[in-house]
Every structure is written in structure tokens, then in C-alpha cells.
Jmol script that loads the backbone (N, CA, C; Angstrom):
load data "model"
ATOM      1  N   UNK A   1     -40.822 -84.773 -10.789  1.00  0.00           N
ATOM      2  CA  UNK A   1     -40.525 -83.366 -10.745  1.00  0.00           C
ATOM      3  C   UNK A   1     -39.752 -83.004 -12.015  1.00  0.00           C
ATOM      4  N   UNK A   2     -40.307 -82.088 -12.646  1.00  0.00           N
ATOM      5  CA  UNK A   2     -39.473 -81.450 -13.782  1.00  0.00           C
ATOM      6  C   UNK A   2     -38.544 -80.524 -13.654  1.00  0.00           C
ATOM      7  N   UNK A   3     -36.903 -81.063 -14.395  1.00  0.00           N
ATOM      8  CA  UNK A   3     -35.676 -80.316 -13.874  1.00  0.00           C
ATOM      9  C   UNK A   3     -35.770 -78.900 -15.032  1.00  0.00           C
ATOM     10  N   UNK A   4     -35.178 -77.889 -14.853  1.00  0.00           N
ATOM     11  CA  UNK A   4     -35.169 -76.769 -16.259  1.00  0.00           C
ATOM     12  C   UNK A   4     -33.888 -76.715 -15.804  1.00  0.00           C
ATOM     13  N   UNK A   5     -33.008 -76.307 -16.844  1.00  0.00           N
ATOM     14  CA  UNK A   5     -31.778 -75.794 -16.930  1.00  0.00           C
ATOM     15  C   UNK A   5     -31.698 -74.624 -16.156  1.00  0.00           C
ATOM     16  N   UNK A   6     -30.223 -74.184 -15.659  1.00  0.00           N
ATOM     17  CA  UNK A   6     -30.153 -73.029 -14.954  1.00  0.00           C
ATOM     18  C   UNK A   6     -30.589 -71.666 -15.723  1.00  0.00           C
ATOM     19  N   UNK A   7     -29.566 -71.673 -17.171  1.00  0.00           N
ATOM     20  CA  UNK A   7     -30.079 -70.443 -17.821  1.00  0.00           C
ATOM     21  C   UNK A   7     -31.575 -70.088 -18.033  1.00  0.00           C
ATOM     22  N   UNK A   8     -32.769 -71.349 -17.736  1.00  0.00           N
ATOM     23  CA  UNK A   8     -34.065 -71.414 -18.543  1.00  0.00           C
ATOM     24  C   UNK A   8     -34.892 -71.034 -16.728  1.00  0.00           C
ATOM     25  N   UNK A   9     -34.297 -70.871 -16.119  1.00  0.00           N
ATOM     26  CA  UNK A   9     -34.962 -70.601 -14.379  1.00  0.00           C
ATOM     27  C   UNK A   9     -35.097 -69.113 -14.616  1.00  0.00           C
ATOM     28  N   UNK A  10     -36.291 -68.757 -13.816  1.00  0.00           N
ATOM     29  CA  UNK A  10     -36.358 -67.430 -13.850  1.00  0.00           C
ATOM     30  C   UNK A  10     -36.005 -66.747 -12.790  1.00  0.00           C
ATOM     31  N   UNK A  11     -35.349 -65.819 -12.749  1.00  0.00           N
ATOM     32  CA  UNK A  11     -34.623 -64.614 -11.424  1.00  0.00           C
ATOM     33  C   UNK A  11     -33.395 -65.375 -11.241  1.00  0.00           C
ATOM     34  N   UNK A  12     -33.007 -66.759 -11.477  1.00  0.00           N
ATOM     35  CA  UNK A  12     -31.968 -67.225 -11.643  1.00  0.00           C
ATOM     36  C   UNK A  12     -30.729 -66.482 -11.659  1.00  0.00           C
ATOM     37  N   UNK A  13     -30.570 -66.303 -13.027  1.00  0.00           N
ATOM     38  CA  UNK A  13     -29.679 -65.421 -13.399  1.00  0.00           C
ATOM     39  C   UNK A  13     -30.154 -64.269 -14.789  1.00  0.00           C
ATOM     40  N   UNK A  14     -29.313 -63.460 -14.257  1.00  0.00           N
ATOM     41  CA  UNK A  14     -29.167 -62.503 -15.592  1.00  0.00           C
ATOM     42  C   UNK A  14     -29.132 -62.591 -17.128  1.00  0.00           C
ATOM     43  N   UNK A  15     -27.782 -63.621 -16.410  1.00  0.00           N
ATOM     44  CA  UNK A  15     -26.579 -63.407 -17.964  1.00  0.00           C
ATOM     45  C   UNK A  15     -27.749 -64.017 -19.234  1.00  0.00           C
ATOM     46  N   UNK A  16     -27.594 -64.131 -20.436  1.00  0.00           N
ATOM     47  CA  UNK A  16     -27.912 -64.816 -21.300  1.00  0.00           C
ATOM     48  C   UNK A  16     -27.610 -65.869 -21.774  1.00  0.00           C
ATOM     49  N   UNK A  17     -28.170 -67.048 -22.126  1.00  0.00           N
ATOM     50  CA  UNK A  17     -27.811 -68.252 -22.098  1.00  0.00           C
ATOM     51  C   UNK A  17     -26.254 -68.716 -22.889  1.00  0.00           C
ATOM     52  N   UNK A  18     -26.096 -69.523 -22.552  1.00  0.00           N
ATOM     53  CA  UNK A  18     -24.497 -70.151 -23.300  1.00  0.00           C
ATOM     54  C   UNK A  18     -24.461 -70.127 -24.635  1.00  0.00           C
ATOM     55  N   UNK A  19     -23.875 -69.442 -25.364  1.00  0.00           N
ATOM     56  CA  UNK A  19     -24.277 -69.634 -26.690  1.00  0.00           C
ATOM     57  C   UNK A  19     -22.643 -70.572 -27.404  1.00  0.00           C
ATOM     58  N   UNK A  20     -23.300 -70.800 -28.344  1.00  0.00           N
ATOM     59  CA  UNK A  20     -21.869 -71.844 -29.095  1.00  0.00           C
ATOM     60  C   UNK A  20     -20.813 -70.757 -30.002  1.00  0.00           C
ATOM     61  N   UNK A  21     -19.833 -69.814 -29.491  1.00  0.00           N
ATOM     62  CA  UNK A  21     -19.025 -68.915 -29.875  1.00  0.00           C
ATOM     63  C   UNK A  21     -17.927 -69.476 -31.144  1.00  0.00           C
ATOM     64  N   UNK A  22     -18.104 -70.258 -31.357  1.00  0.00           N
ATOM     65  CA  UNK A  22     -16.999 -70.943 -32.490  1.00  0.00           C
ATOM     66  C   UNK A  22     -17.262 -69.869 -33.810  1.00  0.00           C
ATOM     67  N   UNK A  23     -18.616 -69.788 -33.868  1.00  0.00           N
ATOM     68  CA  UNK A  23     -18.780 -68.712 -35.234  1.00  0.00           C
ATOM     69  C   UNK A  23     -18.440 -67.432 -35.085  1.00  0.00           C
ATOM     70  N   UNK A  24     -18.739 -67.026 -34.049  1.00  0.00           N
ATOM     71  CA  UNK A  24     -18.525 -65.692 -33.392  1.00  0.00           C
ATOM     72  C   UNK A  24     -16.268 -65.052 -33.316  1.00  0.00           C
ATOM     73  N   UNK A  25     -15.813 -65.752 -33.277  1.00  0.00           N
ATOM     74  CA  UNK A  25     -14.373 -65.845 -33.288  1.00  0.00           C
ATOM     75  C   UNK A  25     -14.032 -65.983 -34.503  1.00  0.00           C
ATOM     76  N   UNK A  26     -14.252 -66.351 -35.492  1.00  0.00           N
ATOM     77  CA  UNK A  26     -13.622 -66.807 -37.225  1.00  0.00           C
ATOM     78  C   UNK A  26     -13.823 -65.559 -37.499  1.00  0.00           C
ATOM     79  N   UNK A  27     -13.197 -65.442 -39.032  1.00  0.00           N
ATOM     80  CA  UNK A  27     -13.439 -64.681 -39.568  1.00  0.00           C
ATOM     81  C   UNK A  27     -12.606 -65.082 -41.417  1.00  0.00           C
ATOM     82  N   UNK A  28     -13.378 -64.798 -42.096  1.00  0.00           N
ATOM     83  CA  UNK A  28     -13.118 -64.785 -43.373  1.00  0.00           C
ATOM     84  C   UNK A  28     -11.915 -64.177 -43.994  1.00  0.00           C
ATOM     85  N   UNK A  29     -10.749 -64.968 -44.269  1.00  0.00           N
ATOM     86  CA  UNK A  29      -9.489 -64.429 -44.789  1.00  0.00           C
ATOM     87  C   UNK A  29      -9.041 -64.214 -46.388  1.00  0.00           C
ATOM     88  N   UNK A  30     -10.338 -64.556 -46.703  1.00  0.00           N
ATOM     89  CA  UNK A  30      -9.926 -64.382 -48.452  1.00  0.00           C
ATOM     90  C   UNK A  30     -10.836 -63.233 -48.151  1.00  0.00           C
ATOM     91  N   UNK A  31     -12.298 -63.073 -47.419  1.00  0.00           N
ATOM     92  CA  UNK A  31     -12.889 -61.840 -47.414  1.00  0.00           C
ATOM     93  C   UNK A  31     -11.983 -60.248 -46.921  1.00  0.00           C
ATOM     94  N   UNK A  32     -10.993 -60.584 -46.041  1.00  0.00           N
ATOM     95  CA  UNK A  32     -10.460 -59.345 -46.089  1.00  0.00           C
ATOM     96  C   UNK A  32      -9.191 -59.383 -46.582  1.00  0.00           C
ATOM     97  N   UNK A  33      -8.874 -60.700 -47.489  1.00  0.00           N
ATOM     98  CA  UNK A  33      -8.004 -60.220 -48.680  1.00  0.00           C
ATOM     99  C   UNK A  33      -8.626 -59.292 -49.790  1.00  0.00           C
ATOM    100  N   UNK A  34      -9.698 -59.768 -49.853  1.00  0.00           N
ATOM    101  CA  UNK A  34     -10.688 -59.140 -50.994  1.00  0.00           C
ATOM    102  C   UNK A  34     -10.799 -57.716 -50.697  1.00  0.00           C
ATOM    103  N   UNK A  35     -11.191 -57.588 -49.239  1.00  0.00           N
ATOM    104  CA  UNK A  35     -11.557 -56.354 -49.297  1.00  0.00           C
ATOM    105  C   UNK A  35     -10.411 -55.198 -49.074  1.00  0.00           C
ATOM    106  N   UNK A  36      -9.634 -55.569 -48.468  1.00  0.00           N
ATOM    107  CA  UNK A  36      -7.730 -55.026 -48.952  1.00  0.00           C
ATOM    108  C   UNK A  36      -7.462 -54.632 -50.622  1.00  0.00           C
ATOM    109  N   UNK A  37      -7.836 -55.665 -51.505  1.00  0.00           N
ATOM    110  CA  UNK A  37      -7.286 -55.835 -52.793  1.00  0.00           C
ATOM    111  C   UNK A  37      -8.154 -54.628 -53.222  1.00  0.00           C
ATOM    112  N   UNK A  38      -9.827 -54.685 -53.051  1.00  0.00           N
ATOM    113  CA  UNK A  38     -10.466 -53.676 -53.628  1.00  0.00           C
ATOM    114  C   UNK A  38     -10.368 -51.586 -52.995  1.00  0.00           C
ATOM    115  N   UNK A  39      -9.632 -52.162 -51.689  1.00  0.00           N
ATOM    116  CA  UNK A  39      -9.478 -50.359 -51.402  1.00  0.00           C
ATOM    117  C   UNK A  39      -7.645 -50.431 -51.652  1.00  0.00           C
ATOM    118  N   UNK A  40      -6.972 -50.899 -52.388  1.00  0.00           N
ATOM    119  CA  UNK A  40      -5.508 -50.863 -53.052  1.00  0.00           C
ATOM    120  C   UNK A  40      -4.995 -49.459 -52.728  1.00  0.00           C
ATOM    121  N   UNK A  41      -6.125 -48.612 -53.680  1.00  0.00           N
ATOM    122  CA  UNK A  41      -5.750 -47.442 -54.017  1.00  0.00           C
ATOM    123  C   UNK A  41      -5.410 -46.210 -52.768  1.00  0.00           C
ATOM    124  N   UNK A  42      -6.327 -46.502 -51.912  1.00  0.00           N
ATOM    125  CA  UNK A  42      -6.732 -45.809 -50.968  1.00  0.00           C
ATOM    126  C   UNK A  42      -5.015 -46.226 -49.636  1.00  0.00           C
ATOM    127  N   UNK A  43      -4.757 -47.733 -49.877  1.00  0.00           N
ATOM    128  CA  UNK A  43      -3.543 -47.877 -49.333  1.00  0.00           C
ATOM    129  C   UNK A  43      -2.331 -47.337 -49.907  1.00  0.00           C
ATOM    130  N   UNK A  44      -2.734 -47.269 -51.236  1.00  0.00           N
ATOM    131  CA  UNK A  44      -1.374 -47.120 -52.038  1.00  0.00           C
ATOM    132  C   UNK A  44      -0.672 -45.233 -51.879  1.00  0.00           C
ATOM    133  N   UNK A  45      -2.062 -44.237 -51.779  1.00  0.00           N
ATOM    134  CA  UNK A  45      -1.813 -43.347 -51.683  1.00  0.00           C
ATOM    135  C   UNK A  45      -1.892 -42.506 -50.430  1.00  0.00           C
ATOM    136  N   UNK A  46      -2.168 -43.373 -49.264  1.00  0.00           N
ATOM    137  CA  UNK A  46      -1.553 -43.217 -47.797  1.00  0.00           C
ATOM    138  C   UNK A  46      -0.231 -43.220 -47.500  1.00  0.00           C
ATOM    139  N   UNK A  47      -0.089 -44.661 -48.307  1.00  0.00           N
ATOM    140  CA  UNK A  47       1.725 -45.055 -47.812  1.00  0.00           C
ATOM    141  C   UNK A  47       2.416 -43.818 -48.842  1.00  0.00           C
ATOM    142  N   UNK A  48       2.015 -43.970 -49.852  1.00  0.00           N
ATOM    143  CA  UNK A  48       2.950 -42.418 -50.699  1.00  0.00           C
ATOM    144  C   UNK A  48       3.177 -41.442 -49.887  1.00  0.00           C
ATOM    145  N   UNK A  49       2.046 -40.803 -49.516  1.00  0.00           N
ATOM    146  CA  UNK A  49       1.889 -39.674 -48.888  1.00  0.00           C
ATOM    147  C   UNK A  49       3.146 -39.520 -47.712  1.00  0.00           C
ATOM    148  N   UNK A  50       2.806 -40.673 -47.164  1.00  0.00           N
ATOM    149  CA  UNK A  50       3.735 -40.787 -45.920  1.00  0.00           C
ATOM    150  C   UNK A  50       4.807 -40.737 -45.972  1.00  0.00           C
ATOM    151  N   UNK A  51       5.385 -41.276 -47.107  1.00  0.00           N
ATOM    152  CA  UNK A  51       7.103 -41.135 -47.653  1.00  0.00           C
ATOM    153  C   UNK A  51       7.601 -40.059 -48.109  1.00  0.00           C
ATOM    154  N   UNK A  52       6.378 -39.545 -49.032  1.00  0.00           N
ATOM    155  CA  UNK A  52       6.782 -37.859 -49.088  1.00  0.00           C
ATOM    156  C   UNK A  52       6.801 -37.106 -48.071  1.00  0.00           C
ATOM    157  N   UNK A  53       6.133 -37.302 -47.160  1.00  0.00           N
ATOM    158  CA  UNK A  53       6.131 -36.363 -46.026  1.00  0.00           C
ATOM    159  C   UNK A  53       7.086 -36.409 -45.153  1.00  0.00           C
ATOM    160  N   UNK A  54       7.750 -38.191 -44.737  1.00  0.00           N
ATOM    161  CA  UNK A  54       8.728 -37.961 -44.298  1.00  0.00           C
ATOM    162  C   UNK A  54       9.673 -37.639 -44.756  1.00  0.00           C
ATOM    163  N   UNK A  55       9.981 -37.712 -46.604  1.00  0.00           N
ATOM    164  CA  UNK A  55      11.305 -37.422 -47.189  1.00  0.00           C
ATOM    165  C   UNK A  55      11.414 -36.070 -47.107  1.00  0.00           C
ATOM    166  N   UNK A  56      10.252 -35.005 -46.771  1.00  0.00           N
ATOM    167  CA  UNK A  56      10.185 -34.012 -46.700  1.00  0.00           C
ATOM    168  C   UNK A  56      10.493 -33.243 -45.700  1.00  0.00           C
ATOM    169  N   UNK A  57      10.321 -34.165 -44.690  1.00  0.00           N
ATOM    170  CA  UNK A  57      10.635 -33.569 -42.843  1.00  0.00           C
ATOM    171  C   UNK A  57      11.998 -34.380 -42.816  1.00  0.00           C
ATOM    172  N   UNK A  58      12.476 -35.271 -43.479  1.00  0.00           N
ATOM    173  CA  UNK A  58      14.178 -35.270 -43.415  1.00  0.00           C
ATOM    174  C   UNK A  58      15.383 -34.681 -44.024  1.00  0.00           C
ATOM    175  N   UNK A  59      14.838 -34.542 -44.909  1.00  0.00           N
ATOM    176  CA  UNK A  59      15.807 -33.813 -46.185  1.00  0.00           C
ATOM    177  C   UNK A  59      15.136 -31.768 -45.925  1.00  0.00           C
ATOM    178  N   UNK A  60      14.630 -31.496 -46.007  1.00  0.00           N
ATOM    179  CA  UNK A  60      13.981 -30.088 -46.034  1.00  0.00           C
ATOM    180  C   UNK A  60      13.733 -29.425 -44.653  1.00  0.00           C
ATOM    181  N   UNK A  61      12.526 -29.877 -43.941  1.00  0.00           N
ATOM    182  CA  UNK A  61      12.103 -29.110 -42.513  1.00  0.00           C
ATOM    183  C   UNK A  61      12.854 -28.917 -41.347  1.00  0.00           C
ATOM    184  N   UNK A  62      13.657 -30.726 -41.482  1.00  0.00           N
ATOM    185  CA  UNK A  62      14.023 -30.982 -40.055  1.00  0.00           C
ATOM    186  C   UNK A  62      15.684 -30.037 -39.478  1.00  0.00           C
ATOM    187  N   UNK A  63      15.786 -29.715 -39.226  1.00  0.00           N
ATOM    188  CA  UNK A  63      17.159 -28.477 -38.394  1.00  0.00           C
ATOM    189  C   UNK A  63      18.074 -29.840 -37.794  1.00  0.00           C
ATOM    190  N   UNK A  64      19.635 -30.134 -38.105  1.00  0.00           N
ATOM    191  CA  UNK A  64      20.262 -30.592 -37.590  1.00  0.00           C
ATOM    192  C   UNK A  64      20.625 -30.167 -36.794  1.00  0.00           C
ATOM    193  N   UNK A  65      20.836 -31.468 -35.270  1.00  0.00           N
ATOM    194  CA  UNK A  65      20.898 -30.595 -33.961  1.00  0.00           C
ATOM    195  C   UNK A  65      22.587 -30.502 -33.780  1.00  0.00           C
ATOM    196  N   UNK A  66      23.215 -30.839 -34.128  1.00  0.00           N
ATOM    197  CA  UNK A  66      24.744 -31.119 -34.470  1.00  0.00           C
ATOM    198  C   UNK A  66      25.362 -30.852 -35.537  1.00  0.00           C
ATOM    199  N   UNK A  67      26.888 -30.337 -35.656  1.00  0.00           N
ATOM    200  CA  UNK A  67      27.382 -30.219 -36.958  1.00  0.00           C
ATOM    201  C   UNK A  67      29.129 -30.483 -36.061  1.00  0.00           C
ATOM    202  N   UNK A  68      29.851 -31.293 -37.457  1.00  0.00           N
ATOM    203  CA  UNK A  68      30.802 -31.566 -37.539  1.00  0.00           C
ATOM    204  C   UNK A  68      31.549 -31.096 -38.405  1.00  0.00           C
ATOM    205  N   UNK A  69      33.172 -30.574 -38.099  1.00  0.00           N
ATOM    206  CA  UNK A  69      34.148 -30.186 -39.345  1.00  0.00           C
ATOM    207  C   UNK A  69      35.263 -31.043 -39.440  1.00  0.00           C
ATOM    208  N   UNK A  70      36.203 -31.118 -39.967  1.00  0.00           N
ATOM    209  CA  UNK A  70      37.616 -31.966 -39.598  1.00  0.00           C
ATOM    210  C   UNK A  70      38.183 -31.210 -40.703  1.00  0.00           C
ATOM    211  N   UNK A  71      40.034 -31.537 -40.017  1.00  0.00           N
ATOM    212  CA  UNK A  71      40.595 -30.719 -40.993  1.00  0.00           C
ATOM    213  C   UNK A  71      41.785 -31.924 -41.514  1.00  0.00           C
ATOM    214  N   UNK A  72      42.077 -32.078 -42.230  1.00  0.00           N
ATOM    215  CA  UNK A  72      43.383 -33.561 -42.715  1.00  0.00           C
ATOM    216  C   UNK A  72      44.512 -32.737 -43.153  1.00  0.00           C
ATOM    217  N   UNK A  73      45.572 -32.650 -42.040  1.00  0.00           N
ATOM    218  CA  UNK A  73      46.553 -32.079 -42.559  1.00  0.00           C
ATOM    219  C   UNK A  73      47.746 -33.234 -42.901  1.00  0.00           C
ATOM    220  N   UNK A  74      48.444 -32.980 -44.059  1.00  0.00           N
ATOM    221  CA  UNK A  74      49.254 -34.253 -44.864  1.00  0.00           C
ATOM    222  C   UNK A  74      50.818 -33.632 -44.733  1.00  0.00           C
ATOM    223  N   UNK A  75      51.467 -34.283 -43.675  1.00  0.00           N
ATOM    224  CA  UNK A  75      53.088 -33.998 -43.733  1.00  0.00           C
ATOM    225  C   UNK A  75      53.923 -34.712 -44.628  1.00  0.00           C
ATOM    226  N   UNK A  76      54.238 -34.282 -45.686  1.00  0.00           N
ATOM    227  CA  UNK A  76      55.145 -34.277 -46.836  1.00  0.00           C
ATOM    228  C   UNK A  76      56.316 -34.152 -46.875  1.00  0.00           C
ATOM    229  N   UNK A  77      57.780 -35.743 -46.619  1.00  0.00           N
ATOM    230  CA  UNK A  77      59.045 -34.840 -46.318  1.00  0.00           C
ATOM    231  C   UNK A  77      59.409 -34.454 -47.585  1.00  0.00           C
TER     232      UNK A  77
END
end "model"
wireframe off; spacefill off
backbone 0.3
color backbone group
């Protein structure tokens, strides 16, 4: 009698057979150094942006919700 594997039976099952996932999980780390290094620009003038915008909503837009005075009085005999 000839045995077939479970995945190779028909109405068996659904799923699709076992595949060997080791390749499927890696991934190339000089490739997305590379591809980091070549959009630089595109990072470089996000992060700008962002610093101006916040130096802009801290120093300029933003309304302090608090204010403080003090007074230093100096007794002199």
C-alpha cells in the first residue's frame, strides 16, 4: 500500500504545505542600511522640520498656563 503525506492527501486539509520559513524571517541589514543612507535627505529634512516646528510651538504659539512673580526684600541695619 502506498503511504502520501498528509499535506499531499486530498480533502485532507486546506492549509498549504509546510514550507521551510528560515528565508522568509531574515532580512538584509546592509540592504536597509543602504537604503536609509540613499533616502538621507528625505530623513534629514523631516527631522528639521520637526525641530522647527516644535521650537516654534514652544518658544512662539504655545500660551503659558502659569505665571510666577517674587519680590526680594533686603533688610539693611
Amino acid at each position: 500500500m502506498k503511504q502520501t503525506p498528509i499535506h499531499d492527501a486530498a480533502g485532507l486539509s486546506h492549509r498549504s504545505p509546510i514550507k521551510d520559513t528560515s528565508e522568509e524571517n531574515t532580512f538584509d541589514l546592509g540592504g536597509l542600511a543602504g537604503k536609509l543612507w540613499r533616502e538621507k535627505w528625505i530623513i534629514a529634512l523631516c527631522t528639521t522640520a520637526a525641530i522647527l516646528f516644535g521650537m516654534y510651538y514652544a518658544f512662539v504659539a504655545s500660551v503659558p498656563l502659569y505665571r510666577s512673580t517674587a519680590v526680594v526684600i533686603l533688610e539693611i541695619e
